[in-house]
VEXMIRO-566741 format. One line per 5 residues: number of its first residue (from 1); their letters; for each residue x, y, z of C-alpha. Coordinates in steps of 0.2 Angstrom, whole numbers. Example, Ala and Ser with C-alpha at 12.3 -4.5 7.8 and 13.67 -1.06 7.14 Angstrom:
REM residues 2
1> as> 62 -22 39 | 68 -5 36 $
This chain:
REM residues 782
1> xxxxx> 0 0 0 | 14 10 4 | 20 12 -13 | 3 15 -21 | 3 28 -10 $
6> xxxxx> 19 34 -12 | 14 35 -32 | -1 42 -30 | 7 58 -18 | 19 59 -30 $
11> xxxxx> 6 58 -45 | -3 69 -36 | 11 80 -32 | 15 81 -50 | -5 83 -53 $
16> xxxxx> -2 98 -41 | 14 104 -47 | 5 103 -65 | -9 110 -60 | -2 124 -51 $
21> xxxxx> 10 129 -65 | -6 128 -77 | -14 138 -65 | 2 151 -62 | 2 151 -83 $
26> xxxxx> -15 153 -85 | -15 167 -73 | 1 175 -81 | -7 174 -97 | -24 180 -92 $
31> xxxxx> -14 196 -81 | -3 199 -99 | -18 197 -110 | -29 210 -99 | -14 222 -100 $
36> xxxxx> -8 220 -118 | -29 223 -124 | -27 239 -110 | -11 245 -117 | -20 242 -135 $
41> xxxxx> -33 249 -131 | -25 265 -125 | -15 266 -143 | -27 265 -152 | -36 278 -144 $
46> xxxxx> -19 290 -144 | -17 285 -164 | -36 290 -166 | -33 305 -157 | -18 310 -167 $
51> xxxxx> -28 304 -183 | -40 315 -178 | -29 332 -175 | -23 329 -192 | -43 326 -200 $
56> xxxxx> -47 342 -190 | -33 353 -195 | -34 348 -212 | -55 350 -212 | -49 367 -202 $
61> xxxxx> -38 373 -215 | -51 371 -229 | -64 377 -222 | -51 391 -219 | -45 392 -236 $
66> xxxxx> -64 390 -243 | -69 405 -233 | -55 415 -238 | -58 413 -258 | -75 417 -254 $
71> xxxxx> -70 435 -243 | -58 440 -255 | -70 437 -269 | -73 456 -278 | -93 450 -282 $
76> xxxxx> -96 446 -264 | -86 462 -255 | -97 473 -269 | -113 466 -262 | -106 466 -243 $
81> xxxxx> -99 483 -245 | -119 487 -255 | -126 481 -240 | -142 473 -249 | -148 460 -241 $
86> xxxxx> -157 449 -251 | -140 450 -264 | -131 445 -247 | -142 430 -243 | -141 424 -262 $
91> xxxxx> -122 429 -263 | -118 417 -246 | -133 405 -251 | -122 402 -270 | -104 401 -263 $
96> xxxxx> -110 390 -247 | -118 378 -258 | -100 378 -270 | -88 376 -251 | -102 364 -248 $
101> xxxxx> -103 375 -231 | -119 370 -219 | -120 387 -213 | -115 406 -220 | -117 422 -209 $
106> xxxxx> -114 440 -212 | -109 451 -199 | -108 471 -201 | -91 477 -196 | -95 479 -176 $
111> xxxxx> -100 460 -174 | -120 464 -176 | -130 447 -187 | -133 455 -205 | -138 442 -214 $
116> xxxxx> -139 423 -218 | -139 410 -231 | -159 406 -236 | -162 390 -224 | -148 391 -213 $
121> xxxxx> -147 392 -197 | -147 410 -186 | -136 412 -173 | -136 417 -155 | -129 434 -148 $
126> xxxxx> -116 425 -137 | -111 415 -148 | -108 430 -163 | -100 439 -147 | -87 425 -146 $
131> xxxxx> -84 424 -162 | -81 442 -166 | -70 443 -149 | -58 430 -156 | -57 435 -174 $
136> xxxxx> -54 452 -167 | -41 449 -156 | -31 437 -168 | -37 442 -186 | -46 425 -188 $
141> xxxxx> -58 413 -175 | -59 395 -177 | -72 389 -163 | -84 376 -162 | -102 384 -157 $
146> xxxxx> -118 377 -156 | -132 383 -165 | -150 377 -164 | -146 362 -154 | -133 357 -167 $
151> xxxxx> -114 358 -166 | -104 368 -180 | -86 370 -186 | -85 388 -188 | -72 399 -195 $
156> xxxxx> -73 418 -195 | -64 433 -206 | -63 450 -209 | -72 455 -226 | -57 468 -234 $
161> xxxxx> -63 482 -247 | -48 487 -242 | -54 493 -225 | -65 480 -215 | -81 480 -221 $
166> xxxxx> -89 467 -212 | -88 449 -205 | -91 433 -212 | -93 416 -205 | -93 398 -212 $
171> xxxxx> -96 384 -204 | -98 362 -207 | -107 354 -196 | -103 340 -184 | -114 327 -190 $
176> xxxxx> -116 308 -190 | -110 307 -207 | -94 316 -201 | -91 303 -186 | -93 289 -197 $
181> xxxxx> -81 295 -209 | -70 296 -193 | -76 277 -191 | -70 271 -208 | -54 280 -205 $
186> xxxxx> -49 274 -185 | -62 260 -182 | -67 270 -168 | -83 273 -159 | -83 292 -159 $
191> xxxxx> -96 304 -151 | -98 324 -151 | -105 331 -135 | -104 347 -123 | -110 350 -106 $
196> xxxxx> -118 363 -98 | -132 366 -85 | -142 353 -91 | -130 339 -90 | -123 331 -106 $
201> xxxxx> -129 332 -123 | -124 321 -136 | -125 330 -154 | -118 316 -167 | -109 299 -164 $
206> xxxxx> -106 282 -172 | -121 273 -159 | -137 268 -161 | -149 278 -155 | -151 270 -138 $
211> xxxxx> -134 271 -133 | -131 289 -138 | -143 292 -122 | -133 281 -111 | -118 287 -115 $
216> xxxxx> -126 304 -111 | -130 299 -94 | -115 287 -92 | -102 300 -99 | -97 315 -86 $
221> xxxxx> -83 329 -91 | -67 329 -77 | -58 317 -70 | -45 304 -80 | -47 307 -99 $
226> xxxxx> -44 288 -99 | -54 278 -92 | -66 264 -94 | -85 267 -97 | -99 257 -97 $
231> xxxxx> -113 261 -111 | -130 249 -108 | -119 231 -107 | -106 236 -119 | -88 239 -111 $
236> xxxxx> -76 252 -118 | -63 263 -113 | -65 281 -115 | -54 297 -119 | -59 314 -124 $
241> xxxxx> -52 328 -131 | -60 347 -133 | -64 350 -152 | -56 367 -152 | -44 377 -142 $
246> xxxxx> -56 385 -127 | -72 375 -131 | -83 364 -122 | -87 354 -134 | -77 338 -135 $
251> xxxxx> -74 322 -144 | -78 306 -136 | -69 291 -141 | -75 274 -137 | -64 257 -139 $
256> xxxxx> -73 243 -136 | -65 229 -124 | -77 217 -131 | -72 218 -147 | -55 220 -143 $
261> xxxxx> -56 204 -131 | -65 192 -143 | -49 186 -149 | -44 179 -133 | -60 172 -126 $
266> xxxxx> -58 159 -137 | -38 156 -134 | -42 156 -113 | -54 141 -119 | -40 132 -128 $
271> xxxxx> -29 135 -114 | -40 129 -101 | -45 114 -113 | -26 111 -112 | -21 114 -94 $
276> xxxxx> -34 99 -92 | -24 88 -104 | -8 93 -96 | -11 87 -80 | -6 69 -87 $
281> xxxxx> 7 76 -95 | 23 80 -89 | 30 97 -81 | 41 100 -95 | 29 102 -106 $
286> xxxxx> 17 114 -96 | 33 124 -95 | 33 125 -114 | 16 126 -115 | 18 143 -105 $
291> xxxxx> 35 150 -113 | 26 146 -129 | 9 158 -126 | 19 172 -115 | 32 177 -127 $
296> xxxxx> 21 181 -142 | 12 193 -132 | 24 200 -126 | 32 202 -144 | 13 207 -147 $
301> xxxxx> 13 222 -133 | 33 228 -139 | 24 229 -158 | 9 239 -147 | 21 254 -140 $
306> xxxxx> 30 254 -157 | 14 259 -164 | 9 271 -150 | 23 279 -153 | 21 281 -173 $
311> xxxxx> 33 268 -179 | 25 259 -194 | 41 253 -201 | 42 234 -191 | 28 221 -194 $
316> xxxxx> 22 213 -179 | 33 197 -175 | 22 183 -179 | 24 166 -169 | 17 156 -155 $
321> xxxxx> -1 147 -156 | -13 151 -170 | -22 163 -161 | -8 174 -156 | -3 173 -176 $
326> xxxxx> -18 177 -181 | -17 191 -165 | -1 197 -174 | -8 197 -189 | -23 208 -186 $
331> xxxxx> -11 220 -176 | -1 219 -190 | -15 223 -202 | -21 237 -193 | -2 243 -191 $
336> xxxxx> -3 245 -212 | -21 253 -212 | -17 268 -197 | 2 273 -209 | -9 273 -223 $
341> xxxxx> -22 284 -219 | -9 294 -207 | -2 297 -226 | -16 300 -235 | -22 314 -221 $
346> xxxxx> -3 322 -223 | -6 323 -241 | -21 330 -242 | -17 341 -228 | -1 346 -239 $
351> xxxxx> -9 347 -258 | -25 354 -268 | -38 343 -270 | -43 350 -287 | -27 348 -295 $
356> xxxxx> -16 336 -285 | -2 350 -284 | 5 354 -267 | -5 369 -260 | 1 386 -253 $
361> xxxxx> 7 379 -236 | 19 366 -244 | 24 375 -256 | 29 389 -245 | 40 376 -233 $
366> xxxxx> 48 370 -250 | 54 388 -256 | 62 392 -237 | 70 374 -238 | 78 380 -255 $
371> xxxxx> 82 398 -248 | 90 389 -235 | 98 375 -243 | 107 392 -254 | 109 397 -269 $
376> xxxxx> 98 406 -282 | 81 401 -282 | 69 409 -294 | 50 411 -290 | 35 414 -302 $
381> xxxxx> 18 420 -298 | 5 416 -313 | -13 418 -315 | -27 414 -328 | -33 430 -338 $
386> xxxxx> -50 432 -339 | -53 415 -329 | -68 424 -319 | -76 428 -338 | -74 409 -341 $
391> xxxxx> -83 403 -323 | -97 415 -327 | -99 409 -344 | -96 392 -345 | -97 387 -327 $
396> xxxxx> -88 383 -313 | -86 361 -315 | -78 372 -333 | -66 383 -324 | -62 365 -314 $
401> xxxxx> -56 356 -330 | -46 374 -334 | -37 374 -321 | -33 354 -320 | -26 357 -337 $
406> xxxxx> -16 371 -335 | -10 361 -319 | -4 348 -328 | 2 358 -343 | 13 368 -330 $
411> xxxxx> 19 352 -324 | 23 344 -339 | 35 358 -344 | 47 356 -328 | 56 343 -323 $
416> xxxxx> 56 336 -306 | 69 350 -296 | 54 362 -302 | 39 365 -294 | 24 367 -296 $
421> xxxxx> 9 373 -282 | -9 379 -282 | -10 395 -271 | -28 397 -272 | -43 401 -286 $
426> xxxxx> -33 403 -303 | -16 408 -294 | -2 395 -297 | 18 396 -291 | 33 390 -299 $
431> xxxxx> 49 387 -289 | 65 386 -300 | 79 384 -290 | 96 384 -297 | 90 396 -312 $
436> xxxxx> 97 416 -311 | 85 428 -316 | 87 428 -334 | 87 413 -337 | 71 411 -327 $
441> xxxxx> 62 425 -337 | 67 414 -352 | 59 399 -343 | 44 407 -339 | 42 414 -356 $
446> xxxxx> 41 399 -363 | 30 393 -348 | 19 408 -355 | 19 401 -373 | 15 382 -370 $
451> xxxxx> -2 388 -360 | -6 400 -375 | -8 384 -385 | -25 380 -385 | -32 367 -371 $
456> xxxxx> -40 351 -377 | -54 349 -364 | -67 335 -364 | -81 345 -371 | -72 357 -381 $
461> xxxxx> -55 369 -386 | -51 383 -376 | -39 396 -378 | -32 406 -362 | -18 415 -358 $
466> xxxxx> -8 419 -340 | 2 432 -333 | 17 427 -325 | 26 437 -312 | 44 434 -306 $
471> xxxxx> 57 436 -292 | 71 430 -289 | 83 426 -271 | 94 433 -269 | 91 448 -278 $
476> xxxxx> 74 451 -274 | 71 446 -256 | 76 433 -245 | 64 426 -237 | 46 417 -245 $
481> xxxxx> 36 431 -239 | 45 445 -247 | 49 435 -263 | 30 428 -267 | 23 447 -260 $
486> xxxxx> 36 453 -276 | 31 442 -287 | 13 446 -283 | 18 465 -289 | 27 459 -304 $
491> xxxxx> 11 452 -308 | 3 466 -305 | 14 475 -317 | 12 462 -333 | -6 462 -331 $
496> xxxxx> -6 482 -331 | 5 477 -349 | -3 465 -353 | 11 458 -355 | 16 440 -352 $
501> xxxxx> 31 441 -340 | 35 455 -328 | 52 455 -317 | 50 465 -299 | 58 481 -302 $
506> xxxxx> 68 487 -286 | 59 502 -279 | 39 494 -285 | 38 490 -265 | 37 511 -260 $
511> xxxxx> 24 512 -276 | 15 497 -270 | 15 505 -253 | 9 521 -262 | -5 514 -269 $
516> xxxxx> -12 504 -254 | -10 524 -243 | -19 529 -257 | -33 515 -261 | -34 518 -240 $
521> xxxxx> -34 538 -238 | -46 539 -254 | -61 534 -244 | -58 546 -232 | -55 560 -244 $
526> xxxxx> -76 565 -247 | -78 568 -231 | -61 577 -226 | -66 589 -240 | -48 586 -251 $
531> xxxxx> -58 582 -266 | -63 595 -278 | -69 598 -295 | -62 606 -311 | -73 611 -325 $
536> xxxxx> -66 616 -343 | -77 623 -358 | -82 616 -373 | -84 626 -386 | -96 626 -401 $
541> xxxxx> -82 628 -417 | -95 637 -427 | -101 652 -415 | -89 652 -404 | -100 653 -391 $
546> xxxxx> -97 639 -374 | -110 625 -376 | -105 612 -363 | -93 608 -348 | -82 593 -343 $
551> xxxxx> -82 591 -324 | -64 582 -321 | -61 579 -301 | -46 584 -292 | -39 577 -276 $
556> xxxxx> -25 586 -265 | -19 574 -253 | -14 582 -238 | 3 574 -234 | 6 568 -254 $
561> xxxxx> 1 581 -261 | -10 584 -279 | -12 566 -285 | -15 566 -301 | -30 555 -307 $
566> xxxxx> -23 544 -321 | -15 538 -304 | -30 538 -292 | -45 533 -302 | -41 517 -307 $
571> xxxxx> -36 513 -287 | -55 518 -285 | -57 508 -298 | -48 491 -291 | -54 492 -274 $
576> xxxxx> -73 495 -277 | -73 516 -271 | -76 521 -288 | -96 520 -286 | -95 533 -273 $
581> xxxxx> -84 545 -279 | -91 543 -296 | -109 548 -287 | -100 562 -277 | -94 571 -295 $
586> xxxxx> -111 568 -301 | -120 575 -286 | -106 593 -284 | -105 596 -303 | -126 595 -303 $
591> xxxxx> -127 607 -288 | -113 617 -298 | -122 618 -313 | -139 623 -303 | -131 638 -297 $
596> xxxxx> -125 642 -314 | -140 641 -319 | -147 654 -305 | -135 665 -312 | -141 667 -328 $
601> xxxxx> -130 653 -338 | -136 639 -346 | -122 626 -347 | -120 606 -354 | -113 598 -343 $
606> xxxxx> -102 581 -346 | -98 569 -332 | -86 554 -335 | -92 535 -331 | -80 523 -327 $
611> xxxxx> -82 503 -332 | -86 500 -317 | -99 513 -315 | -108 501 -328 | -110 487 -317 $
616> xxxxx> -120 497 -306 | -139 494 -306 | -143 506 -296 | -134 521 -308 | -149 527 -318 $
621> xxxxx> -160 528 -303 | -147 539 -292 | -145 552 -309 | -163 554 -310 | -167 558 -291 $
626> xxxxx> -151 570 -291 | -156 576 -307 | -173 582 -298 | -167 585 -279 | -155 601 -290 $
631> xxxxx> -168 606 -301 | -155 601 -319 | -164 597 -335 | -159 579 -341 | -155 586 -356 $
636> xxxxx> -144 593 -352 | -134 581 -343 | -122 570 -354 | -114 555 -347 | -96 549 -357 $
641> xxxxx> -90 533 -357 | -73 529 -364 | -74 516 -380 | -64 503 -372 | -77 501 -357 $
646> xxxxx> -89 500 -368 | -81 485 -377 | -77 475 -360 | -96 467 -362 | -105 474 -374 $
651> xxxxx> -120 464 -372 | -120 473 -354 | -115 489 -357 | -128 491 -371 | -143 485 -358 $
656> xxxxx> -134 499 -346 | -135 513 -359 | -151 509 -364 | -155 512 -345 | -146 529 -343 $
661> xxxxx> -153 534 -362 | -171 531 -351 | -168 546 -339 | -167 558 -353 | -150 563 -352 $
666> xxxxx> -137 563 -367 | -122 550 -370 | -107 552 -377 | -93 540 -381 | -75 545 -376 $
671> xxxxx> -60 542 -382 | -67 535 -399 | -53 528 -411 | -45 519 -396 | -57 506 -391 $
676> xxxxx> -59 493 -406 | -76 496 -408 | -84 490 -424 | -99 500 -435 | -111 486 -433 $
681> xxxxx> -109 489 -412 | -109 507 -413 | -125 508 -423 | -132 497 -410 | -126 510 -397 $
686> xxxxx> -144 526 -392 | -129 539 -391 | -128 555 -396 | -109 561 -397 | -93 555 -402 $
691> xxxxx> -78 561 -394 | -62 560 -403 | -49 555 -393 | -35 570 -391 | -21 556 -395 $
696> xxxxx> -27 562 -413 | -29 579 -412 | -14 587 -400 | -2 583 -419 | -15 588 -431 $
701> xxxxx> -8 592 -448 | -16 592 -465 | -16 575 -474 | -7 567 -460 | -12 551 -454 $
706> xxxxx> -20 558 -440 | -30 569 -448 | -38 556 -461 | -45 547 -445 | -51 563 -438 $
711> xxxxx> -59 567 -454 | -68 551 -456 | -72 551 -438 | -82 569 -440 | -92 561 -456 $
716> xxxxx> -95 545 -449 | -104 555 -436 | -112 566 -444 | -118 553 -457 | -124 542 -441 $
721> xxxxx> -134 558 -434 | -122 561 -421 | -112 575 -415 | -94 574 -415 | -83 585 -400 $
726> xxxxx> -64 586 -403 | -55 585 -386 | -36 592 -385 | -35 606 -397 | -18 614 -390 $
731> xxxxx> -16 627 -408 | -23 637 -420 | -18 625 -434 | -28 611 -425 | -42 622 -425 $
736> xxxxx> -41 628 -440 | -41 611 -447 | -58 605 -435 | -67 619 -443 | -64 615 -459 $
741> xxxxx> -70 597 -456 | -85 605 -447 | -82 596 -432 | -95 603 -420 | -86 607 -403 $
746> xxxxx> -68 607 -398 | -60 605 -381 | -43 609 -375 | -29 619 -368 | -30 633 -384 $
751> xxxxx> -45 639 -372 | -43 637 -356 | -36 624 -342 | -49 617 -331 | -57 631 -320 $
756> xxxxx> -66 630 -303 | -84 633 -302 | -84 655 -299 | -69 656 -309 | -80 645 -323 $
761> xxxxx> -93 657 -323 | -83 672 -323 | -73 666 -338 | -88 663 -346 | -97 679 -342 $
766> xxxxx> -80 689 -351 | -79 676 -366 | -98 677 -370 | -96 698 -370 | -77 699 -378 $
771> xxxxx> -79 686 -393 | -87 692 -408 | -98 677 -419 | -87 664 -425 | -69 670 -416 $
776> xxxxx> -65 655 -406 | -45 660 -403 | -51 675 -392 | -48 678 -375 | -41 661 -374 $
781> xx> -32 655 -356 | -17 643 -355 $
């Protein structure tokens, strides 16, 4: 009995010993498992946070960059700085559709709600008080904000014409859609909530329905950001982060222990199933049993950290029982899929969707890394001419496929040390380093050449044309910002040439500074009183006698100076004033000619329209009423407009003529001969004068050039019933000449210079009593 009993303690021993080491292994593994799923689980959450930063900046910055087309856009700051609101609600309604923003708002300059896209949502004063706060304080806000119960993505700018003329916001909301386009990219349960007073509210997420409301209840802001989390009988550990710096709202990510534990349910099965067996078998090979699960997972847990700390570059070891291989596999896996969409959100985050090339922020890091890396380093600053004519026309999915082509056609005419970036709407850059700045002008005229060849589109052949703008390091500037703001201004210059390439010329800096004092100080120059108006005669060549005046405006700057207005017009021109000081000329010269006409002189009176003045709707009904508030005959009001406006859009300008031809008053076309126009448009055109541009007639001399085209002018007037005024007549033999081809008025210097209003009238009063009939040369003024 003895040894029976002997052998069994010792094969109970053994059982035991077994046993207990199956039991130590077992709980080893289980304690390894538990921390290896924990430690997973705590990475995967820190990689889906750091997925998410980079989804969010990137969403962030175009949003951003959407927001910022749609600002700088000239259509959209006319109709701000208009104030119209239903053109407002239609402008932010058409461009949030295009930036496929979910809401658009309209602030006046102090912060106040002006207006809204048609359908979206209106906000709350605190939250407009927020946003203006921010945007004030650092030029731009970036909050999240909820409106309506729902929770937005909102971005907030200044609307420049220069000055600030208002606010506007655009915001995308946080929505299911967007948390489960999260999903596809982490795997993540992801919810969108904030807290107040009324306890957790949960706006979008990746749950059902019933679980949004437990995880309302069961979720609670402070405490650890980790931590684990029950939601109804699911198990998951938890982290939050706020959407945007300062905000409430958070991001709620959910891991899921169950999911993640699955795998190793069914593995503590098979080991239990085979510490049963190896209690009959011996210690050895429970000992392997055990080295051979522990090891894997810890391999497991080493790939874990590498991949918590952003290190793609090892695959998971493999090894061990099935179930850790296929572990190791299914880490591995997911390993791939987090570098890949890691790299896909850096590209993005880095290139333009529309054309694939890298966008403004890459392409700025590239030209410092080549400042840097020394050396010359040329820079080229294009756009499309006319592109806004071709989105009107044809469409904007047609200015897409424009500028996908000229993208690629750029490309395809560099090699790979070139570059090639988007900087936004039809603006493109091209790096060139290595190249001096000759040599670089020669590139980019031949860059200018290819893109005049015709593009091949899929629906049809278009034909454009750039301007290209160039600066070069050192030379130029050297750093990106001073070389890309140079090239900028050399592209100002070739498209004032139209030219294909323009250089920065040393000392355009000052003039651009100029012209910005200027484009500032004009708006302020109606009401400091330092703009005043000129008037000089015309003169009917027949009887001598003064028929009409030209109202010419005058600004005296008070630290510049006189500023001449071939220089100051067109800056009124380019930033939007010109409405208003067009109206202010038409609203002095009208009370001018009034008090004329209380002193006894009956007097014509021109006034000079720009372009832009055309596009103004609500022209013809601001000449009427001022024509009645000062008491003026229409008739007597004529309204010039130089050829070359004219031939912009004709279609337009003919629609706006017939408008002004509505009030009575006369039109006249200026500068003819310069602007191209053909007989079959100017028959179509209800003016009444021509004006012959003074290029012709300051050097007139019989049977010159100039005076064949000044000839045929007068009778291709006359023979359209139209009267024909010669501007610039500077000498008798000019004069002389006029008369003979019965021109009907003349205009210039021979007579007098421009004149104030009283000395107007007094010159008048001492022509009218010292000129015989028919003596135009007397009692002329230089």
């Amino acid at each position: 009995m003895k040894p029976r009993r002997f052998q069994t303690r010792v094969i109970a021993m053994m059982i035991a010993v077994v046993a207990a080491a199956q039991l130590a292994t077992f709980a080893v593994v289980t304690v390894a498992t538990q921390r290896a799923v924990s430690s997973r689980l705590e990475q995967e959450l820190s990689v889906g946070h750091r997925v998410w930063e980079q989804f969010q900046q990137s969403r962030s910055e175009q949003l951003l960059a959407s927001a910022s087309v749609l600002a700088d856009d000239f259509g959209f700051r006319a109709a701000v700085a208009s104030g119209d609101a239903p053109t407002l609600r239609s402008a932010l309604g058409n461009h949030g559709t295009r930036i496929g923003a979910d809401l658009a708002w309209l602030l006046d300059r102090d912060g106040r709600w002006q207006a809204s896209a048609d359908g979206m949502a209106a906000p709350a004063t605190d939250v407009l008080a927020g946003l203006t706060r921010q945007a004030a304080q650092e030029g731009v806000a970036l909050q999240t904000v909820v409106v309506e119960n729902a929770l937005y993505l909102v971005v907030m700018l200044p609307v420049l014409a220069p000055e600030r003329v208002g606010w506007l916001a655009v915001g995308r909301r946080y929505d299911d859609a967007l948390a489960q386009q999260y999903r596809s990219l982490t795997g993540l349960e992801a919810a969108f909530v904030t807290t107040g007073g009324t306890g957790t509210r949960v706006h979008a997420a990746t749950l059902p329905a019933e679980q949004r409301a437990m995880l309302a209840t069961a979720w609670t802001p402070g405490g650890a950001q980790v931590r684990e989390l029950a939601v109804g009988g699911d198990h998951y550990l938890s982290d939050s982060h706020p959407l945007t710096r300062g905000d409430d709202a958070r991001l709620v990510l959910l891991d899921s222990y169950d999911r993640a534990l699955a795998p190793y349910r069914t593995l503590r099965s098979r080991i239990l199933l085979l510490s049963g067996l190896a209690t009959l078998l011996a210690v050895g090979v429970a000992v392997a049993l055990g080295r051979g699960i522990s090891r894997p997972v810890s391999r497991l847990a080493q790939a874990a950290q590498r991949i918590q700390a952003g290190d793609y570059s090892q695959a998971p070891a493999s090894g061990g029982s099935r179930e850790i291989v296929e572990l190791a596999g299914a880490l591995g896996r997911m390993q791939a899929d987090i570098a890949a969409r890691e790299a896909r959100i850096l590209h993005q985050a880095h290139h333009d969707g529309l054309t694939g090339l890298p966008n403004r922020r890459h392409a700025y890091d590239r030209l410092q890394a080549a400042i840097d890396a020394g050396g010359e380093v040329a820079v080229l600053v294009m756009d499309v001419n006319r592109f806004k004519e071709i989105n009107d026309t044809l469409g904007h999915a047609f200015g897409d496929q424009v500028l996908r082509e000229v993208a690629r056609r750029l490309r395809g005419a560099l090699d790979d040390t070139q570059l090639v970036a988007r900087l936004g709407g039809d603006e493109f850059m091209v790096m060139l380093p290595g190249l001096p700045c000759e040599a670089a002008r020669t590139r980019a005229q031949a860059l200018w050449h290819a893109l005049k060849q015709p593009l091949d589109l899929s629906s049809t052949r278009v034909g454009v044309e750039g301007s290209f703008g160039l600066a070069c390091h050192p030379q130029h500037g050297d750093d990106p910002d001073t070389l890309l703001r140079r090239a900028d201004i050399a592209l100002y210059d070739a498209k004032a040439a139209h030219g294909g390439v323009a250089v920065y010329q040393p000392g355009r800096d000052e003039s651009h500074l100029r012209q910005l004092q200027l484009m500032t100080d004009l708006r302020q120059a109606i009401a400091g009183g330092q703009l005043a108006l000129k008037f000089q005669p015309k003169l009917d060549a027949a009887s001598a006698h003064v028929q009409h005046v030209e109202a010419l405006v005058r600004w005296h700057h008070p630290v510049l100076g006189p500023v001449a207005p071939d220089e100051f017009i067109p800056l009124a021109e380019r930033s939007g004033f010109i409405h208003e000081l067009t109206r202010f000329v038409l609203d002095q010269a009208m009370a001018c000619n009034a008090a004329w006409r209380a002193g006894g002189l009956d007097l014509g009176l021109a006034v000079n329209l720009s372009a832009m003045d055309l596009l103004d709707a609500d022209l013809p009904d601001y000449i009427e009423q001022k024509l009645a508030a000062h008491g003026v005959p229409a008739a007597r009001m004529i309204l010039e407009v130089t050829e070359s406006a004219l031939m912009q859009d004709i279609e337009y300008a003919l629609r706006m003529l017939h408008r002004l031809k509505a009030c009575g008053v006369r039109l006249a076309i200026d500068d003819f001969g310069t602007g191209y126009s053909s007989l079959a448009q100017l028959k179509r055109m209800p003016v009444d004068e021509l004006k012959i541009d003074k290029s012709f007639v300051m050097q007139l001399e019989e049977g010159s050039d100039d005076a064949v085209i000044v000839r045929s002018t007068i009778e291709l007037g006359h023979n359209m019933g139209l009267s024909v005024i010669a501007e610039g007549v500077e000498n008798d033999r000019a004069l002389a000449l006029l008369r003979h081809y019965r021109c009907d008025m003349v205009q210039g210097y021979l007579f007098s210079a421009p004149l104030g209003s009283a000395d107007l009238l007094d010159w008048c009063r001492r022509r009218e009593a010292a000129v015989p009939a028919g003596d135009l040369t007397l009692e002329t003024d230089a």
